[in-house]
N, CA, C and O atoms as a GROMACS GRO file, in nm:
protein
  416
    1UNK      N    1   2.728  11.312   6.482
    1UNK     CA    2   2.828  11.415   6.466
    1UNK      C    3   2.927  11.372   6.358
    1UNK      O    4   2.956  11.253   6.348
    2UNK      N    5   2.978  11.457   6.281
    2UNK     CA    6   3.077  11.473   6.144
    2UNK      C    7   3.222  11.360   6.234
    2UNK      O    8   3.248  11.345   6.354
    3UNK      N    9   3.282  11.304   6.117
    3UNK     CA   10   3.420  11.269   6.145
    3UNK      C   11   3.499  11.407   6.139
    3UNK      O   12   3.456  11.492   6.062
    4UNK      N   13   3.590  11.430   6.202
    4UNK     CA   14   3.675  11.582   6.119
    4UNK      C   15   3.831  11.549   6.188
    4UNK      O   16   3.862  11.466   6.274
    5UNK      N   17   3.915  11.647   6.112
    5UNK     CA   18   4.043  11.622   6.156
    5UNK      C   19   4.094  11.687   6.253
    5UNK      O   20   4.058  11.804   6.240
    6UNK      N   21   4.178  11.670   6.374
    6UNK     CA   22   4.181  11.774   6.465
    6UNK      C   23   4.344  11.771   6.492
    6UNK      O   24   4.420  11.689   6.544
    7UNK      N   25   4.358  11.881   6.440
    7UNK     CA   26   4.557  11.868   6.456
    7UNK      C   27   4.585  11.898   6.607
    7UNK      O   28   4.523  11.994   6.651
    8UNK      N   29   4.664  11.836   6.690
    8UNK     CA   30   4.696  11.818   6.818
    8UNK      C   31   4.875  11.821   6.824
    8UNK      O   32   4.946  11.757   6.746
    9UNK      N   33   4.916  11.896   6.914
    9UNK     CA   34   5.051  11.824   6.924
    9UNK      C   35   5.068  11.789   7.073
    9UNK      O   36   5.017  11.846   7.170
   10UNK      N   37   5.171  11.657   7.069
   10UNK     CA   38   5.188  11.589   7.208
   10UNK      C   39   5.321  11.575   7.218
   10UNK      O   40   5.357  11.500   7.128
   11UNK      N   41   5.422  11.616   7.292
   11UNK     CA   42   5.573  11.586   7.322
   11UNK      C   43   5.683  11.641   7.222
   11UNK      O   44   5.793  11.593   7.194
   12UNK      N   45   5.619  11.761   7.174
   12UNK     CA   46   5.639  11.819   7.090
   12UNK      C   47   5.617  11.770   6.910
   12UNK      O   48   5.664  11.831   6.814
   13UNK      N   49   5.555  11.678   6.907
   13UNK     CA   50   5.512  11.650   6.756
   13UNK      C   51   5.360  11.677   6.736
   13UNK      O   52   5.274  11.693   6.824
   14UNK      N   53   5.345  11.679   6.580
   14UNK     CA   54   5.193  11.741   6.558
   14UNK      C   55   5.126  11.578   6.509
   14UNK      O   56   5.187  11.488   6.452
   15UNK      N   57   4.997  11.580   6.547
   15UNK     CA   58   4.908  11.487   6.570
   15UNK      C   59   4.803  11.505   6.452
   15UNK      O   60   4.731  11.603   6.468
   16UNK      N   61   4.778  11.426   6.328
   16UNK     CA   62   4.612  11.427   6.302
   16UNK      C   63   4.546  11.361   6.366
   16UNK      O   64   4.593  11.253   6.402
   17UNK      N   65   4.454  11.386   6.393
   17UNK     CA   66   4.325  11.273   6.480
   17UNK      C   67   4.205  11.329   6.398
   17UNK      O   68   4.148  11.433   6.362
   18UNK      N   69   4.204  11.173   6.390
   18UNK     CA   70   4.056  11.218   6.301
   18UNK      C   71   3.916  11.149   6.450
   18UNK      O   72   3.933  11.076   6.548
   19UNK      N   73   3.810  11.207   6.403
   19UNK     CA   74   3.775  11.204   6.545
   19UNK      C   75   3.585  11.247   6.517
   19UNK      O   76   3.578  11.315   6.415
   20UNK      N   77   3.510  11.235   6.549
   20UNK     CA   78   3.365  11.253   6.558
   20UNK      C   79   3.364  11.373   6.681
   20UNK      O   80   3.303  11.478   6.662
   21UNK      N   81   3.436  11.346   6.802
   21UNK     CA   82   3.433  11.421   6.977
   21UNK      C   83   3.425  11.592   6.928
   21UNK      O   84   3.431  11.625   6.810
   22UNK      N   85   3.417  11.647   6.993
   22UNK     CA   86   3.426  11.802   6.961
   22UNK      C   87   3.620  11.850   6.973
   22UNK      O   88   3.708  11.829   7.056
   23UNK      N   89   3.612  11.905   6.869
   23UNK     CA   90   3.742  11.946   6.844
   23UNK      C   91   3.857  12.026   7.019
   23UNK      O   92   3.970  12.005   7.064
   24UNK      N   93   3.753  12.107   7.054
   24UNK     CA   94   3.842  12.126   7.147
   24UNK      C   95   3.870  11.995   7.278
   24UNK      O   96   3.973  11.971   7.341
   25UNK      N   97   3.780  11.950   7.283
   25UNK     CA   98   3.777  11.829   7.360
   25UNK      C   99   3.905  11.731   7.357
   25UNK      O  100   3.975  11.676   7.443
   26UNK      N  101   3.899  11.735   7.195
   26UNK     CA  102   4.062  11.647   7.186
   26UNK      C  103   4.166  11.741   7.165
   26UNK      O  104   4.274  11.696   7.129
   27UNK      N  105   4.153  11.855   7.179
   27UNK     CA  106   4.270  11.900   7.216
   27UNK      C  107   4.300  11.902   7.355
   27UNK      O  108   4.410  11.862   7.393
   28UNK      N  109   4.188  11.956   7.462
   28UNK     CA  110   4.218  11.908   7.621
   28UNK      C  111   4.275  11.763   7.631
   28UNK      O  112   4.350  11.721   7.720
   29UNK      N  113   4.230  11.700   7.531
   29UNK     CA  114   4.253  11.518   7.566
   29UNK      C  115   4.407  11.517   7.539
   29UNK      O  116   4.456  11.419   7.596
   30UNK      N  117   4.502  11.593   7.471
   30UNK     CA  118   4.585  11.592   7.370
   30UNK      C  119   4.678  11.664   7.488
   30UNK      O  120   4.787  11.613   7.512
   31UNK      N  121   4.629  11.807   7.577
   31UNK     CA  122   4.687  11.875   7.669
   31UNK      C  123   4.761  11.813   7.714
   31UNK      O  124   4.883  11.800   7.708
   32UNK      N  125   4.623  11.740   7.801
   32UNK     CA  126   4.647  11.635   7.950
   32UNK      C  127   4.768  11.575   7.909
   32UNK      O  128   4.873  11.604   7.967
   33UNK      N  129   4.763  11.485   7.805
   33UNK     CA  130   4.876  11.353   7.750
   33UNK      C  131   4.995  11.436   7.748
   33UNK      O  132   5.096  11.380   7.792
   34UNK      N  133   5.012  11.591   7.695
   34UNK     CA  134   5.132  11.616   7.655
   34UNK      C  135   5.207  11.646   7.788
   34UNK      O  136   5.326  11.617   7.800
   35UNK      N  137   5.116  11.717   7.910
   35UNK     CA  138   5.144  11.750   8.064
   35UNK      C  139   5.217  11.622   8.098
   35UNK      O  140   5.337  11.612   8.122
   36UNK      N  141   5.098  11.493   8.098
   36UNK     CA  142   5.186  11.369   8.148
   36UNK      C  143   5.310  11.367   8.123
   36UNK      O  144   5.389  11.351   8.216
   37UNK      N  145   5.358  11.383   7.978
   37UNK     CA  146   5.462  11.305   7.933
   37UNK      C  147   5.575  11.366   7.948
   37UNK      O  148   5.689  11.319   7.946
   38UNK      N  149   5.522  11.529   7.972
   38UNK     CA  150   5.642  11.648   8.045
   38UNK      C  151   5.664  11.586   8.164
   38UNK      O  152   5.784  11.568   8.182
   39UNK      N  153   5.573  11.536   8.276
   39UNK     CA  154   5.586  11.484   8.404
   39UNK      C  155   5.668  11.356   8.384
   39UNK      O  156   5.754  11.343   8.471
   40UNK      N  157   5.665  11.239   8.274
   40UNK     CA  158   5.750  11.147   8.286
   40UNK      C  159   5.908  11.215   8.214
   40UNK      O  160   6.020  11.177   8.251
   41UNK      N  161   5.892  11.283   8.145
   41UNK     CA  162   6.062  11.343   8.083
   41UNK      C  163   6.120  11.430   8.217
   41UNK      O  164   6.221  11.500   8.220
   42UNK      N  165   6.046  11.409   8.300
   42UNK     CA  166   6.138  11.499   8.437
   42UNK      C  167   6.165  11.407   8.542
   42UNK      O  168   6.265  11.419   8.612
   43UNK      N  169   6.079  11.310   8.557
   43UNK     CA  170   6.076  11.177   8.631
   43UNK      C  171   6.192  11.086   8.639
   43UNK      O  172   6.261  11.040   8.730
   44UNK      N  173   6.189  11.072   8.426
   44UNK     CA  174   6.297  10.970   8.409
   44UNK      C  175   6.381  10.996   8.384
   44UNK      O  176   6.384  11.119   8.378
   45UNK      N  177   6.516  10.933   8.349
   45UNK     CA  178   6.638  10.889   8.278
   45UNK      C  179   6.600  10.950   8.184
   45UNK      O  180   6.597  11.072   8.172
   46UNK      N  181   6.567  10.868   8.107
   46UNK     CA  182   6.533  10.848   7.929
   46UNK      C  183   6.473  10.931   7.894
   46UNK      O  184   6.387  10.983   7.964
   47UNK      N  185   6.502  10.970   7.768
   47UNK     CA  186   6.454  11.081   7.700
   47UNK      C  187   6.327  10.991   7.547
   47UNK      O  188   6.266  11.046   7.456
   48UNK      N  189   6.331  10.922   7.564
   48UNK     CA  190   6.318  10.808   7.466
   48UNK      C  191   6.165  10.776   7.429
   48UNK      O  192   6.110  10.673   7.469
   49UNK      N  193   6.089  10.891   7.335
   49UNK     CA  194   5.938  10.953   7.307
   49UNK      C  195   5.882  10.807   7.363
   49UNK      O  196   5.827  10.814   7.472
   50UNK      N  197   5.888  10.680   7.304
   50UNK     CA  198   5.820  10.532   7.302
   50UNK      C  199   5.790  10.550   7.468
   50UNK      O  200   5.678  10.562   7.518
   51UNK      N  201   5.933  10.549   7.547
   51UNK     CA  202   5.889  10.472   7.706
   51UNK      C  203   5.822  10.605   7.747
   51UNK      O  204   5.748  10.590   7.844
   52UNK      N  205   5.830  10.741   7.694
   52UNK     CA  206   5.784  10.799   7.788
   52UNK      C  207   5.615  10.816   7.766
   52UNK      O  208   5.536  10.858   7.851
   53UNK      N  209   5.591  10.780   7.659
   53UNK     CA  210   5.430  10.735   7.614
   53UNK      C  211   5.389  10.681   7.664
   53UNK      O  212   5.288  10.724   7.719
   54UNK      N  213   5.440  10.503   7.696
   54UNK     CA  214   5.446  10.438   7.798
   54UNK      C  215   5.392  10.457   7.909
   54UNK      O  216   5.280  10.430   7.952
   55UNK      N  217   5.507  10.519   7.964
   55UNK     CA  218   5.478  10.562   8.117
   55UNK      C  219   5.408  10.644   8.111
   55UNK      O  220   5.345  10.610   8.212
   56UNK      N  221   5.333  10.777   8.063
   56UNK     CA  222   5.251  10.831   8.080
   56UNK      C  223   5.078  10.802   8.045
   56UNK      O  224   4.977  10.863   8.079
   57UNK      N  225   5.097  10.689   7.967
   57UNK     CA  226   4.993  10.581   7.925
   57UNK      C  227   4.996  10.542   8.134
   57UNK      O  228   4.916  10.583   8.218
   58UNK      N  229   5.046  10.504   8.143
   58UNK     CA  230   5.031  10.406   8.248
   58UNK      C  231   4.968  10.482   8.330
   58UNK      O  232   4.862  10.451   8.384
   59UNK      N  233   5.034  10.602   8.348
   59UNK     CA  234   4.963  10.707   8.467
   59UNK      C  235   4.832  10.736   8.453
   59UNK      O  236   4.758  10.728   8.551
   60UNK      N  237   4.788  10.773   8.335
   60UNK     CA  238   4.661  10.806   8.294
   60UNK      C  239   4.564  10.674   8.291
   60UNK      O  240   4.441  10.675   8.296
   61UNK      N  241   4.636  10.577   8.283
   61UNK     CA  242   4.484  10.461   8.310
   61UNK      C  243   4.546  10.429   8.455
   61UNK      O  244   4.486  10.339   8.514
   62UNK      N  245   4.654  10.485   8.521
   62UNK     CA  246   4.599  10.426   8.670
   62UNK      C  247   4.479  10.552   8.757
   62UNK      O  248   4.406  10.525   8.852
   63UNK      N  249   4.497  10.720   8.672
   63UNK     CA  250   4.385  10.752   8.676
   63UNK      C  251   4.271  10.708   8.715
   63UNK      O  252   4.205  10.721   8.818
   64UNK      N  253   4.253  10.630   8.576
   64UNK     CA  254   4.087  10.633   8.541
   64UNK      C  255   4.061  10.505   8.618
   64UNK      O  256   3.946  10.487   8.658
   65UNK      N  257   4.135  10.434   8.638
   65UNK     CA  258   4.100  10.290   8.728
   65UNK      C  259   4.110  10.366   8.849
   65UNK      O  260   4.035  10.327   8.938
   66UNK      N  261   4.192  10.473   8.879
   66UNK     CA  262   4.129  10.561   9.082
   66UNK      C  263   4.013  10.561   9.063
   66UNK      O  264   3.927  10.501   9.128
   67UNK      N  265   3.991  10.668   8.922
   67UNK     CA  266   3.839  10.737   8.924
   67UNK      C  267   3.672  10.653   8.918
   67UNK      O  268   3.558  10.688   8.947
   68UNK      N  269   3.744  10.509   8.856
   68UNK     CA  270   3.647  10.446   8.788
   68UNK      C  271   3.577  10.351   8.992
   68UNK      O  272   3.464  10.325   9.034
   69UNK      N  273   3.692  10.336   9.044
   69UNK     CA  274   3.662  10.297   9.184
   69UNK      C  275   3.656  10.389   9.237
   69UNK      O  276   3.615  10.327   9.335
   70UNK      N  277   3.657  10.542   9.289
   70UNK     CA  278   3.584  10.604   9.335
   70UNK      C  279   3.475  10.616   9.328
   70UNK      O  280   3.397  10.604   9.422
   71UNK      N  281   3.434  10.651   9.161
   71UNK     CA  282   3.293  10.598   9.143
   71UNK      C  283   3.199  10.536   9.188
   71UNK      O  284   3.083  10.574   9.200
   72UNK      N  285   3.265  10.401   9.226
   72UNK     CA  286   3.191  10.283   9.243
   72UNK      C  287   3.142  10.295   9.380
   72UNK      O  288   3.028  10.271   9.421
   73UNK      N  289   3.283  10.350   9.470
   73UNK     CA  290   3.219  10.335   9.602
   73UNK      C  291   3.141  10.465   9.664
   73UNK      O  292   3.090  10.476   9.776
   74UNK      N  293   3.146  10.551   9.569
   74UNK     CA  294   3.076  10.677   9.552
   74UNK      C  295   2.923  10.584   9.509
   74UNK      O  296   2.890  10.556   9.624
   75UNK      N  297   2.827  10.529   9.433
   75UNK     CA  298   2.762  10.479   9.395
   75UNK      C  299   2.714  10.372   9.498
   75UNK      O  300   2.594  10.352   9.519
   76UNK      N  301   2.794  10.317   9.548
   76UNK     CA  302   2.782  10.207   9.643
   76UNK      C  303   2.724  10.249   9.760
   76UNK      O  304   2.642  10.180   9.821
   77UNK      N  305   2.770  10.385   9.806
   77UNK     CA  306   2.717  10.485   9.940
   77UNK      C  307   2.591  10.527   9.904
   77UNK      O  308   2.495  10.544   9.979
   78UNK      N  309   2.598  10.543   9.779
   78UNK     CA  310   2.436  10.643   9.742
   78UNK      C  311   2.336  10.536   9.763
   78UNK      O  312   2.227  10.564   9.814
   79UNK      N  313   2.370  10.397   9.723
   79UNK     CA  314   2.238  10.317   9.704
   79UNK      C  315   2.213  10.284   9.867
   79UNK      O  316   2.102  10.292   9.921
   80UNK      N  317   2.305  10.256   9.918
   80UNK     CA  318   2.283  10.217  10.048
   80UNK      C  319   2.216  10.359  10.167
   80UNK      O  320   2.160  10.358  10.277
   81UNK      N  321   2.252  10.448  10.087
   81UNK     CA  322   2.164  10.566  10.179
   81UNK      C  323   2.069  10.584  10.123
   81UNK      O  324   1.990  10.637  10.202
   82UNK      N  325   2.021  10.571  10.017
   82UNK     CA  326   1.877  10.553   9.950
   82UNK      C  327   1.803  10.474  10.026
   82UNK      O  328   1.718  10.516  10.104
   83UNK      N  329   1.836  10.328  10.004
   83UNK     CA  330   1.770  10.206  10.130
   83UNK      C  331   1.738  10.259  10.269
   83UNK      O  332   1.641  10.234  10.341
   84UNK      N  333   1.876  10.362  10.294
   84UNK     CA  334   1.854  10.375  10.458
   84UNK      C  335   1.750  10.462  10.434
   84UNK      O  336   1.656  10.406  10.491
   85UNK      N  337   1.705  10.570  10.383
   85UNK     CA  338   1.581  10.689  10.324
   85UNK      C  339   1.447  10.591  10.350
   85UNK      O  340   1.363  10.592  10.440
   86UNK      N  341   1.464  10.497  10.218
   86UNK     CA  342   1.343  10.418  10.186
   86UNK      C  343   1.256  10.342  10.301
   86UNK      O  344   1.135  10.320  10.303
   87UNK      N  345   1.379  10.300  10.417
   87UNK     CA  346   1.346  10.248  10.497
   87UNK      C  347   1.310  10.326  10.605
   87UNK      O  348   1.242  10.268  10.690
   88UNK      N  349   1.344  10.469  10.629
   88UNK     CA  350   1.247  10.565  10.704
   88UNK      C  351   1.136  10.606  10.655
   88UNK      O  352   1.047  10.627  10.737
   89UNK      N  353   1.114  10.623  10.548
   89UNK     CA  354   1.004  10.647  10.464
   89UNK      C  355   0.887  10.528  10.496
   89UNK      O  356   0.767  10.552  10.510
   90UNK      N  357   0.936  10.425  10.503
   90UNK     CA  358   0.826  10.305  10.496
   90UNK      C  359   0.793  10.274  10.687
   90UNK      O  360   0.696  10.220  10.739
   91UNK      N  361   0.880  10.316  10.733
   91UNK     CA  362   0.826  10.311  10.899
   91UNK      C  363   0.804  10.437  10.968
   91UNK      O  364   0.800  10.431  11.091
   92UNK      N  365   0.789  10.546  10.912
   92UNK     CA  366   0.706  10.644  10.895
   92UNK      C  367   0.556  10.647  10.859
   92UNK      O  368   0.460  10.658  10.935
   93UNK      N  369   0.560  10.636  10.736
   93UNK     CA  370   0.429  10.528  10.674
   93UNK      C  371   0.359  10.445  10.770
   93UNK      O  372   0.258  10.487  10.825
   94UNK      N  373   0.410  10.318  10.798
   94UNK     CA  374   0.336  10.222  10.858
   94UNK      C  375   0.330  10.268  10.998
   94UNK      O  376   0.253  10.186  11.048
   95UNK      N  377   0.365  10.349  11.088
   95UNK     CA  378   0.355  10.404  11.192
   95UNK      C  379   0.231  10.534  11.143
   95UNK      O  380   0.162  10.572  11.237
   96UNK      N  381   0.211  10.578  11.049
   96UNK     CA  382   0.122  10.676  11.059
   96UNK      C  383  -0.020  10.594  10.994
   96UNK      O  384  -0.123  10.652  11.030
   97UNK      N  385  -0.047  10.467  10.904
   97UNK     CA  386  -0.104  10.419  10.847
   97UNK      C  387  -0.175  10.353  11.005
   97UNK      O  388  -0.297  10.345  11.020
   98UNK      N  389  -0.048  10.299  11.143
   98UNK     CA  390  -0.103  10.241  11.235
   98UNK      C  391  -0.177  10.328  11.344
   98UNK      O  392  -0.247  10.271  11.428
   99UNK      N  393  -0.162  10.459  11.342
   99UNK     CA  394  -0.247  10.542  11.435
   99UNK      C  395  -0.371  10.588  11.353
   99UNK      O  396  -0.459  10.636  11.425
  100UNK      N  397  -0.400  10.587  11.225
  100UNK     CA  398  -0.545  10.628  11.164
  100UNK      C  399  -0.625  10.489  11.229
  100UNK      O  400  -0.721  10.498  11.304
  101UNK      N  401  -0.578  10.389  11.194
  101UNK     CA  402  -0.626  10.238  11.215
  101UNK      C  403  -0.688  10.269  11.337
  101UNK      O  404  -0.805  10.238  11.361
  102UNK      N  405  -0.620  10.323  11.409
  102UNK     CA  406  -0.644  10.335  11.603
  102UNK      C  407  -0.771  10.440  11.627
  102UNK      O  408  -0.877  10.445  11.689
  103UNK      N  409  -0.701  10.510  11.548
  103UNK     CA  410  -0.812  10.637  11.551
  103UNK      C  411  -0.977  10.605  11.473
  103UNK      O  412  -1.069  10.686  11.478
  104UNK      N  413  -0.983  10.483  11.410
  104UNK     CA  414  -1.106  10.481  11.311
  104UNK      C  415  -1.204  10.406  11.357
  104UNK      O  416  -1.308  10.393  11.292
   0.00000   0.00000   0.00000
């Protein structure tokens, strides 16, 4: 995919991003950040663009570190109910493999 420029604004300033992603994509990406940073200018004291980047930086990767461990233990359940599957599957099997035996 092309590099291209994608004008964005965040906290009220305008953004180039140059970028390969699909254009509207970084503007949702650009949304989200500007929502945060409305959520930290109501939060805090300070009006002060740097900390409130900051802090809305912070929110958004404590996000993705929720999401990235949900994931995991989302993933962690699947394999272990797979096993539990696999393992009805295989004494199913060997219970039906042991009555032909009987029967032959």
């Amino acid at each position: 995919m092309a590099t291209r420029v994608v004008h964005v604004d965040v906290h009220g300033q305008r953004y180039a991003v140059r970028s390969d992603l699909d254009p509207q994509y970084v503007a949702m990406l650009a949304e989200h950040l500007d929502a945060r940073m409305r959520q930290a200018s109501r939060e805090l004291a300070s009006s002060d663009p740097l900390r409130l980047a900051v802090i809305a930086a912070l929110n958004v990767t404590d996000e993705l570190f929720r999401a990235r461990a949900d994931s995991t233990g989302i993933e962690d359940r699947l394999r272990e109910r797979a096993a539990d599957i696999e393992r009805l599957v295989d004494a199913v099997l060997d219970e039906a493999r042991a009555r032909i035996a009987v029967n032959e």
